[in-house]
C-alpha positions in Angstrom: 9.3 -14.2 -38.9 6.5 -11.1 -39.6 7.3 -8.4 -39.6 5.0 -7.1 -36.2 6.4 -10.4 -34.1 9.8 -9.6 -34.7 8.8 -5.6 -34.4 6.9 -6.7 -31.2 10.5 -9.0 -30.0 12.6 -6.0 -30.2 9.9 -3.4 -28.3 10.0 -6.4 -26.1 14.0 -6.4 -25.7 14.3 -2.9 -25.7 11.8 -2.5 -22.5 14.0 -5.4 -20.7 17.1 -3.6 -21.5 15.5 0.0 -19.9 14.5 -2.1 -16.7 16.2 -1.4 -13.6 18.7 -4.2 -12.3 16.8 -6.4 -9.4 20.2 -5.8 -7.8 18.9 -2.4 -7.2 15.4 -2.4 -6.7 15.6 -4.9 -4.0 17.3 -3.7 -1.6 15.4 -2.7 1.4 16.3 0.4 2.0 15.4 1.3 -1.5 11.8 -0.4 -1.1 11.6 1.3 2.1 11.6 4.5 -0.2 8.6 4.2 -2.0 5.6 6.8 -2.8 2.6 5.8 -3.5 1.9 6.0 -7.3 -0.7 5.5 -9.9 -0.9 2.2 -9.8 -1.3 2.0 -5.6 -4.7 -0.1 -4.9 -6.7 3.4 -3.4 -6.3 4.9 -7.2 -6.8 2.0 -9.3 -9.5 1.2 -7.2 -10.8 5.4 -7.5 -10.3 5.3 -10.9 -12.2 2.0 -11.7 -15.4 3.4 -10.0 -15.5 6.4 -11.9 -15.2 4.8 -15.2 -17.9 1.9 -14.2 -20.1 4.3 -12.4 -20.2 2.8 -8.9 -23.2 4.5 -7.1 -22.9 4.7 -3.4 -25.9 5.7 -1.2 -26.6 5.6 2.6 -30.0 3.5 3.3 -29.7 3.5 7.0 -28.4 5.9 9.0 -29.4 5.2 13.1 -27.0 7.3 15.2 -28.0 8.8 18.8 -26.1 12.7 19.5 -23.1 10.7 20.4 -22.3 9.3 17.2 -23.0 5.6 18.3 -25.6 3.1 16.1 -25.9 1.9 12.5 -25.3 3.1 9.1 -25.3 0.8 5.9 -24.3 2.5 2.7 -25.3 0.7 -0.5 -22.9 0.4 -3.7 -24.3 -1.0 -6.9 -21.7 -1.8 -9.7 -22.5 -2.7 -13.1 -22.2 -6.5 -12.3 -23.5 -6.4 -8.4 -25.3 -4.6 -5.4 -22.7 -4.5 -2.0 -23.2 -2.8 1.7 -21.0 -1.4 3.7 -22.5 -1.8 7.3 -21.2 0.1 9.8 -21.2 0.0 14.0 -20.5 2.6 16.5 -20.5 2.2 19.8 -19.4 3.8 23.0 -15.2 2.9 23.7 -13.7 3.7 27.1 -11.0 5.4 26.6 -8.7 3.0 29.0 -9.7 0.1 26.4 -8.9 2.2 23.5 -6.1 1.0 21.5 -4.4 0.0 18.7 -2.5 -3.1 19.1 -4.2 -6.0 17.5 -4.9 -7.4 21.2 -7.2 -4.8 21.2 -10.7 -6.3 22.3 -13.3 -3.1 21.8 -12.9 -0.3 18.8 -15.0 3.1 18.5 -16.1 1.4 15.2 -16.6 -2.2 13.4 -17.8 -2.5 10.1 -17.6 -4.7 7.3 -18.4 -5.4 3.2 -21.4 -7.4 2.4 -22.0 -9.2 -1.0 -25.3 -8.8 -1.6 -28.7 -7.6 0.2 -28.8 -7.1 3.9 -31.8 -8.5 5.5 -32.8 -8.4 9.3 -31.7 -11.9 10.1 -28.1 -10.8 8.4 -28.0 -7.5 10.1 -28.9 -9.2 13.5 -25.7 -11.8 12.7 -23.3 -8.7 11.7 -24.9 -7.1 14.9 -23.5 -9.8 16.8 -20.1 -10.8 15.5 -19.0 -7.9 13.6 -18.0 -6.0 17.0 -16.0 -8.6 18.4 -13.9 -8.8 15.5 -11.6 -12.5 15.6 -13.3 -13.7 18.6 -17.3 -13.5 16.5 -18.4 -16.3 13.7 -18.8 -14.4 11.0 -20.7 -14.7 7.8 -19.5 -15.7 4.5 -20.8 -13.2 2.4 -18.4 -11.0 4.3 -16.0 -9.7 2.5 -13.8 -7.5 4.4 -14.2 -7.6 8.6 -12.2 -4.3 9.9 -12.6 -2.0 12.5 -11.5 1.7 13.3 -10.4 3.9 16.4 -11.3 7.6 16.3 -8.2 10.4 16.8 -9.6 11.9 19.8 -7.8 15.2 19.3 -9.0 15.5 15.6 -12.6 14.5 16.4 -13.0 17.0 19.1 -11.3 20.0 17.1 -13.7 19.5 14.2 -16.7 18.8 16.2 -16.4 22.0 18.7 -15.8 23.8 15.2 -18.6 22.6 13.2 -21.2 22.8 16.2 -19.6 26.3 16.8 -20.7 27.1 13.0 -16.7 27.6 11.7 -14.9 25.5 9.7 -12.1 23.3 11.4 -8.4 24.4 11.1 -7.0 22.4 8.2 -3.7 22.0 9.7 -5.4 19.6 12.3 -5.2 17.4 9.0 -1.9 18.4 8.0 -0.6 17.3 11.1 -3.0 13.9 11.9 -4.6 13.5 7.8 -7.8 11.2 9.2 -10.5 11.2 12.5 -10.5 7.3 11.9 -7.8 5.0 11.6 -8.1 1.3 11.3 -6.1 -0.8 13.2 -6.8 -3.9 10.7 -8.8 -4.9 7.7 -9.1 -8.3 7.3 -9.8 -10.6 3.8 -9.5 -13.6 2.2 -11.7 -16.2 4.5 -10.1 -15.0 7.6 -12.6 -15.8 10.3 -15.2 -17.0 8.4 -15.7 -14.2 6.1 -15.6 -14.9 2.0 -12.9 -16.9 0.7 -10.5 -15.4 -1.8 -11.7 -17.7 -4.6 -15.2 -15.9 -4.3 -13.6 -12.5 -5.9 -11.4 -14.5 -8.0 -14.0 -14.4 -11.2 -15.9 -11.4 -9.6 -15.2 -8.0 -12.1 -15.8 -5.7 -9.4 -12.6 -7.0 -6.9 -10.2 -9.1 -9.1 -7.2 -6.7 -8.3 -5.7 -7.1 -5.2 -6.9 -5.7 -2.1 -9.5 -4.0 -3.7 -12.3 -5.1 -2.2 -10.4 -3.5 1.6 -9.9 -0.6 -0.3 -13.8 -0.1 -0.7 -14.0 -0.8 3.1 -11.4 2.1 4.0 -13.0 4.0 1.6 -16.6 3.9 2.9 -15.4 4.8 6.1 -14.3 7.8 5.2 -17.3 9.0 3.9 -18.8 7.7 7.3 -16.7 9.7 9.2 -17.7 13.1 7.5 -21.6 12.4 7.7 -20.9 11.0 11.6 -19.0 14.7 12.4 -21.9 16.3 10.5 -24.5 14.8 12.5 -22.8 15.0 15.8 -22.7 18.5 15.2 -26.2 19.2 14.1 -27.3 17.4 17.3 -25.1 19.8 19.6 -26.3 22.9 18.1 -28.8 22.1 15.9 -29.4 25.7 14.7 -25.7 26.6 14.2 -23.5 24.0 13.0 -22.3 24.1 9.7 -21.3 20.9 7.1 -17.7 20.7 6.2 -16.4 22.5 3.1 -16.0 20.4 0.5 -11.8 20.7 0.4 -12.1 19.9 3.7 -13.8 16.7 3.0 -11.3 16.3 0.1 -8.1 17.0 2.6 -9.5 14.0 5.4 -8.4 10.8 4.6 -8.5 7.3 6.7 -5.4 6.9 8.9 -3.6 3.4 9.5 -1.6 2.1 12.4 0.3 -1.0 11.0 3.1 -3.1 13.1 5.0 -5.8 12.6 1.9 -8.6 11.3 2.4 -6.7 8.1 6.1 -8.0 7.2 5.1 -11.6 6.5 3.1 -11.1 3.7 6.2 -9.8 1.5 8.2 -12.8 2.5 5.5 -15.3 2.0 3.9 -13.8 -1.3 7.2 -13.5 -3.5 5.4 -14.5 -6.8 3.2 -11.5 -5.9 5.5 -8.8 -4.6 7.3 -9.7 -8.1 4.1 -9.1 -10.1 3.3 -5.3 -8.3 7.8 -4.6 -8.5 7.7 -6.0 -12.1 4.4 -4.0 -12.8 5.8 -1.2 -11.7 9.6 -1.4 -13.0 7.8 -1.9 -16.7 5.6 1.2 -16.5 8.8 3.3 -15.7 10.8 1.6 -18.7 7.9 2.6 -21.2 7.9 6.0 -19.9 11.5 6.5 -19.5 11.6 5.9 -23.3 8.8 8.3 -24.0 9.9 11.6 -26.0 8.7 14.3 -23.9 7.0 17.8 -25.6 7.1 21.1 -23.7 3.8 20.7 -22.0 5.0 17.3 -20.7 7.4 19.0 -19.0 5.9 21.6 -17.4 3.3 19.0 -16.4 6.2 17.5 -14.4 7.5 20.5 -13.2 3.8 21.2 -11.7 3.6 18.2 -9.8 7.4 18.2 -8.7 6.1 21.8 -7.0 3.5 20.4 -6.0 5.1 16.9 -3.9 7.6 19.5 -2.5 5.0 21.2 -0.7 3.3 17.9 -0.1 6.6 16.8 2.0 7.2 20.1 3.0 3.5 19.8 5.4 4.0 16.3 5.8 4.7 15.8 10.0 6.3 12.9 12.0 7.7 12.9 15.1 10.4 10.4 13.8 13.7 12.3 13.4 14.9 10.0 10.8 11.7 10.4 8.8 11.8 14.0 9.6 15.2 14.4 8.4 14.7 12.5 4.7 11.0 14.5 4.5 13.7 17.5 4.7 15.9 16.1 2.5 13.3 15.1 -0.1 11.4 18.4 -0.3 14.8 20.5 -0.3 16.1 18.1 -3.0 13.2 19.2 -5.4 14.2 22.9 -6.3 17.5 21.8 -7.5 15.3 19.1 -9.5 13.0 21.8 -11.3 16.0 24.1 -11.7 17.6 21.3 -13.9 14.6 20.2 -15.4 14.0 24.3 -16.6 17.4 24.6 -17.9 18.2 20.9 -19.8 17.4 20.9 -23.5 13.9 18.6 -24.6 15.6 15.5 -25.9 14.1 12.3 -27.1 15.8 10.8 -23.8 15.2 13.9 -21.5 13.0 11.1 -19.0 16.1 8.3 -18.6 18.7 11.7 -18.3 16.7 12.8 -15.4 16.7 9.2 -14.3 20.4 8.7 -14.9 21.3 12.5 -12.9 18.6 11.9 -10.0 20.4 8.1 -9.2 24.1 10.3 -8.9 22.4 13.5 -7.0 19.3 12.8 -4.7 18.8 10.8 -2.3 16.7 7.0 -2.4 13.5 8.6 -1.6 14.3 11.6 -4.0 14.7 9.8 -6.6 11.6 7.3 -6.3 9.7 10.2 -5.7 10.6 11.5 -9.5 10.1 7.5 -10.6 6.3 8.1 -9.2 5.9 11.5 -10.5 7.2 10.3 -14.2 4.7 7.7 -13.9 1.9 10.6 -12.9 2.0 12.3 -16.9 1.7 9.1 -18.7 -1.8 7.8 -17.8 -2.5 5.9 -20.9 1.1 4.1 -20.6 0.5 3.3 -16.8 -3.0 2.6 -16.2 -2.9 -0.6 -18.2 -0.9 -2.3 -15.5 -3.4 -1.9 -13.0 -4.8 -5.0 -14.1 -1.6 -7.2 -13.9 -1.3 -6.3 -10.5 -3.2 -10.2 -9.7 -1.4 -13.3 -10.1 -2.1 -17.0 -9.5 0.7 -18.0 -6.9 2.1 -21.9 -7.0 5.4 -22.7 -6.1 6.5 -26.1 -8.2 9.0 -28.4 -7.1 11.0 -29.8 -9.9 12.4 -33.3 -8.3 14.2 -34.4 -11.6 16.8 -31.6 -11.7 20.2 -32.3 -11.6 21.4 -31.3 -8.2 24.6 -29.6 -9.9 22.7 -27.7 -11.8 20.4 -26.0 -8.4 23.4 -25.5 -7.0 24.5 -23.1 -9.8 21.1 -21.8 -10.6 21.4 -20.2 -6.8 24.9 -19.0 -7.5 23.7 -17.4 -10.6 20.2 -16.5 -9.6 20.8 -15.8 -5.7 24.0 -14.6 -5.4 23.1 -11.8 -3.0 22.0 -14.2 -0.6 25.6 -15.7 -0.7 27.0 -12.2 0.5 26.4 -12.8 3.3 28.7 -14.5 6.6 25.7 -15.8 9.0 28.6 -17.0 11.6 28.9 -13.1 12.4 27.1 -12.5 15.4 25.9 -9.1 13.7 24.5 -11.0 10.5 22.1 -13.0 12.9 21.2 -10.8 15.4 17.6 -10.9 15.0 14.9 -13.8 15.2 11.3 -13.5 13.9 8.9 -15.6 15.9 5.0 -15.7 16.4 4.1 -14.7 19.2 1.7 -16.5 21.9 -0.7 -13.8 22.6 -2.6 -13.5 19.4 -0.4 -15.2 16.9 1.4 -11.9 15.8 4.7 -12.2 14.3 7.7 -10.3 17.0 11.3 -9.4 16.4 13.5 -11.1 19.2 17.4 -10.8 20.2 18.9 -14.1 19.6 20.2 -16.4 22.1 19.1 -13.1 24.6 15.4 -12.8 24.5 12.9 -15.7 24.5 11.0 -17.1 21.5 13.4 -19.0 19.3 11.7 -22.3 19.6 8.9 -20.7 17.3 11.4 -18.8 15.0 9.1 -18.1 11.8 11.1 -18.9 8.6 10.8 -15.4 7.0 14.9 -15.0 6.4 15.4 -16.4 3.0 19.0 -15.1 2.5 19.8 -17.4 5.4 18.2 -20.2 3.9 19.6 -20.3 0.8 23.3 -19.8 1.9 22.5 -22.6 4.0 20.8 -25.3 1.6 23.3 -23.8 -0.8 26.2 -25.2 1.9 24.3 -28.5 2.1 24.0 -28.8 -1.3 28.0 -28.1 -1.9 28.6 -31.0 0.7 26.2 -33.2 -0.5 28.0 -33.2 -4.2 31.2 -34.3 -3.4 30.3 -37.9 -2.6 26.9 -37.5 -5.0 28.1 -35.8 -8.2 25.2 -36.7 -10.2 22.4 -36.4 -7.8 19.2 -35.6 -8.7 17.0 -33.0 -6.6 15.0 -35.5 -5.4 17.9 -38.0 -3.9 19.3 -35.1 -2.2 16.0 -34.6 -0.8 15.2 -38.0 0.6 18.2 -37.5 2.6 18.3 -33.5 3.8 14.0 -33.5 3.3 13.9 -30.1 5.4 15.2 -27.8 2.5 12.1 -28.8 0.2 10.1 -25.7 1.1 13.0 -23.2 0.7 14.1 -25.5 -2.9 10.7 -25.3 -4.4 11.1 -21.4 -3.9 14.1 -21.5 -5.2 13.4 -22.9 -8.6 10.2 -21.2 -9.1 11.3 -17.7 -7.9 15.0 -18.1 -10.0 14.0 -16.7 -13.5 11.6 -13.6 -11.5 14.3 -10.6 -10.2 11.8 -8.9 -8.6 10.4 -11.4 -5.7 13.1 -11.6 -3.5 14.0 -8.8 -1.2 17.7 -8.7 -1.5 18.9 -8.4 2.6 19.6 -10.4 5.7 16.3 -10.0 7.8 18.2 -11.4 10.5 21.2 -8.4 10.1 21.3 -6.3 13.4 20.8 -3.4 11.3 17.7 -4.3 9.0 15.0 -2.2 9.5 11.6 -4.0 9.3 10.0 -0.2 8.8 11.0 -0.7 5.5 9.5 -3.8 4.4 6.0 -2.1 6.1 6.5 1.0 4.1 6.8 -1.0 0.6 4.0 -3.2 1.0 2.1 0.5 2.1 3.1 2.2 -0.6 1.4 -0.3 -2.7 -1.6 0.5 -0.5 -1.5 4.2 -1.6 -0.2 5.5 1.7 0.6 8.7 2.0 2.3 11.0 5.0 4.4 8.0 6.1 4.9 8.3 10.1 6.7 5.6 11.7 6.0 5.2 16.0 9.9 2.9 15.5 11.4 0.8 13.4 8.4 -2.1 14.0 5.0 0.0 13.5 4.6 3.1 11.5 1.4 5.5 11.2 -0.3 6.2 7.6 -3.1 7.9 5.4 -5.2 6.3 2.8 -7.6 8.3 0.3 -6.4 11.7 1.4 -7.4 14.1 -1.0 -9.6 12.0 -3.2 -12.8 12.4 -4.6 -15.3 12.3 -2.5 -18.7 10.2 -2.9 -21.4 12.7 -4.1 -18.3 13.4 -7.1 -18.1 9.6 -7.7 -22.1 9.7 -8.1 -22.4 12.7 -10.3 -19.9 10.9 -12.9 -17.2 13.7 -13.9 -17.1 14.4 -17.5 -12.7 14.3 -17.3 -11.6 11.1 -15.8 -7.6 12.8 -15.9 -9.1 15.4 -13.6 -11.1 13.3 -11.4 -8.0 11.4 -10.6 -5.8 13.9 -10.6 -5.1 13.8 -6.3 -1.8 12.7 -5.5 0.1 14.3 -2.9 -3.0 16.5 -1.3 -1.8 19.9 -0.2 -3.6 21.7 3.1 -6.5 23.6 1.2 -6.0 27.7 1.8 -8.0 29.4 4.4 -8.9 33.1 4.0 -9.2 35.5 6.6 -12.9 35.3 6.8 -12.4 31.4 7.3 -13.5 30.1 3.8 -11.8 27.0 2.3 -10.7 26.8 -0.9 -8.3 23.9 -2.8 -4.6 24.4 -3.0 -2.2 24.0 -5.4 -4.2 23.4 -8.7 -2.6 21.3 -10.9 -2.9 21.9 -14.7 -5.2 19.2 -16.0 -4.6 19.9 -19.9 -1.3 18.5 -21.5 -0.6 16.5 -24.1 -1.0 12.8 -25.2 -3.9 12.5 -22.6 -7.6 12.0 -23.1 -10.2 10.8 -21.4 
């Protein structure tokens, strides 16, 4: 063997043996504790149009004084020309809402491929606001829609007509004045199949292509407030200061029609964990320097005050956003007073699991992840993967059986004839095909029980298997099939997810006390969320984009890429006396092993 394969093998090793055990990543409360980090879709997404030069700029822009009409912003990348069209129309408030029954929204707005020409803008005209029930086109590639937060959008408006600049705390407490209630992808109602990004350089990681929907929203809602503003008092109002702009982000309501995707996208979810869980075994191994440390310490100060101004009216969240922030002086007091060792990173790693809390000590996994750019960044583009589940008929049946002993243990753990371990059911429900929690064998639904508890599928095909062997020793896979042919689905997972540790969610999501928060939160946090506000334990409230660059700084091309994406937990910006804005909590930008 050469010398670089067998240096490259035992880099290769050595990264595996850093990696977390699946045993703990998986579990849901842990999952349910993640930030959002570098490698969240809003900054990969960020950071790719800054280094390609995306140009966005508005074309049209037909609102009346009320804020209702058309506006269509144009993005050319260096491949392709894209609009964002956007419709806002008058909502009642009695048909406002955010439940995806919802039939009306304050706005509707989508991603075009391409040019939009009358005959397209009169179809988008026409479908676009209804949302599921219109036929939409299929250069479409993201359908969404938005509802305004009424109390935000009247604060800033009688401000900025009233020639002051809005209190930021009305962001600290409620980060957006829009918040979609879904954005759709992926051929769903006509719009753009998913192979059409598939060989397209501008959206091949996932989600991206939403992203750039929220995204463009955001920069609607400033110029909408603007111009409603200058049409109130057209001699007095004033634009928003720039932190501000920087400080308003694009809020999220999301229930429980989230929670399916995790179950039913496991090769996925094990890309993004696995993406992740490598980029933390590299850095953990890094050997730190003094101003890699007090780079951390600046953004551990920084996060604290982050949670610190981050509000929910959940008592539970309340109580860990408590937890969390007081958890991080005790952090940078032992991070000051430790010596710089070559393993300083895996020490902090190894005290943080025995001191802080779950979402303590993620939040130091995503702020480790913050210094190391260059290390990190590379992963963004593994984030994709091509998802087939194979059935393999010829197996010995013996050896699946052991293979889910071995490899799915944790499902085994469980004793489904306790009333508590089966407590729930998921089902679809009949209104519009969302997916429901229900009280089994108390509340209605079962007959269309959705097949998202995999624990309880395997323990069971695993007990059908067992049976099966003792009169069919030597089965194959396929024999034991033709006679039991409703465990192929849950089989084929089995041997294609075995050898991947970080697909399965390790719980019982039929447990009475699983919380399906957290499976909304981890798919979120891959999102980029931010200022996590669950409404119960089945919908939670969120913020996207808060405190990034804004679209006039994407078009004037920063000279320090590090800087430009250098907004991770957003801070309130300071307000002086005379009312002037001004950024808080500046981070250091220059440390070392970075360049752009």
């Amino acid at each position: 063997m050469r010398r670089e394969d067998l240096a490259s093998r035992l880099s290769d090793i050595e990264q595996r043996l850093r990696l977390r055990s699946p045993d703990e990543v998986m579990q849901l409360e842990r999952l349910g504790s993640l930030h959002a980090s570098r490698l969240s879709f809003v900054r990969s997404l960020v950071r790719q149009m800054a280094r390609q030069r995306w140009q966005i700029s508005t074309i049209r822009f037909d609102l009346d004084a009320e804020g209702h009409g058309i506006a269509i912003y144009r993005l050319q990348t260096p491949w392709a020309r894209y609009h964002g069209v956007i419709f806002s129309q008058p909502l009642d408030d009695a048909a406002r809402s955010d439940r995806v029954i919802a039939e009306a929204w304050d706005a509707t707005f989508g991603v075009v491929e391409g040019d939009v020409d009358d005959s397209l803008l009169d179809h988008m005209a026409a479908n676009v606001p209804l949302q599921e029930a219109g036929r939409q086109h299929p250069r479409l590639l993201v359908l969404s829609r938005a509802n305004r937060s009424l109390r935000n959008f009247a604060a800033f408006l009688d401000a900025l007509s009233a020639g002051r600049q809005p209190d930021p705390t009305w962001l600290t407490r409620v980060g957006y004045l829009y918040r979609t209630t879904a954005v759709y992808g992926n051929g769903k109602f006509g719009i753009a199949d998913f192979d059409r990004l598939k060989h397209n350089p501008d959206f091949q990681r996932p989600f991206s292509a939403q992203m750039l929907a929220v995204y463009l929203l955001r920069h609607f809602s400033i110029e909408q407030i603007e111009h409603m503003a200058r049409a109130k008092a057209p001699g007095r109002a004033v634009a928003m200061a720039t932190p501000l702009r920087r400080y308003l982000g694009i809020g999220n309501s999301t229930g429980l029609g989230m929670a399916p995707f995790l179950i039913n996208h496991p090769q996925l979810i094990q890309r993004w964990i696995e993406s992740r869980e490598q980029a933390l075994a590299q850095v953990s191994g890094q050997v730190p320097g003094e101003p890699d440390r007090q780079r951390l310490l600046t953004l551990i100060a920084r996060a604290e005050q982050h949670m610190a101004q981050t509000v929910t009216e959940d008592t539970k969240q309340s109580a860990r956003n408590r937890d969390t922030a007081s958890a991080l002086p005790a952090v940078r007091a032992w991070l000051e007073q430790v010596p710089l060792t070559d393993e300083l990173w895996q020490e902090l790693i190894d005290w943080s699991r025995q001191t802080l809390s779950l979402e303590a000590q993620e939040l130091i996994h995503t702020l480790l992840l913050e210094i190391y750019p260059k290390i990190v960044d590379p992963f963004e583009d593994r984030m994709g993967v091509k998802e087939s589940l194979e059935l393999t008929p010829d197996m010995p049946l013996i050896r699946l059986k052991q293979s889910i002993e071995t490899h799915y243990d944790w499902a085994l753990r469980h004793d489904f004839e306790d009333p508590d371990e089966r407590y729930w059911f998921w089902y679809r429900s009949m209104e519009k095909e969302e997916p429901r929690l229900g009280v089994r064998d108390v509340e209605p639904g079962a007959d269309r029980e959705l097949k998202l508890a995999i624990a309880a599928r395997v323990a069971d095909t695993h007990k059908v298997i067992d049976d099966f062997l003792t009169t069919h020793p030597r089965a194959l896979v396929v024999e034991f099939l033709i006679h039991h042919p409703r465990h192929k689905d849950i089989i084929r997972r089995i041997q294609s997810m075995a050898e991947t540790p970080f697909g399965e969610i390790r719980a019982n999501l039929w447990a009475r006390d699983m919380k399906p928060v957290h499976i909304l939160r981890t798919k979120l946090s891959f999102f980029g969320a931010s200022r996590f506000d669950p409404k119960s334990d089945r919908w939670v409230r969120i913020t996207l984009f808060q405190g990034a660059p804004l679209v006039e700084e994407l078009n004037a091309k920063p000279c320090d890429l590090i800087e430009f994406d250098d907004w991770s937990f957003p801070l309130e910006p300071s307000q002086s006396a005379e009312g002037t804005l001004s950024e808080a909590g500046a981070v250091t930008r220059q440390y070392a092993g970075v360049s752009t």
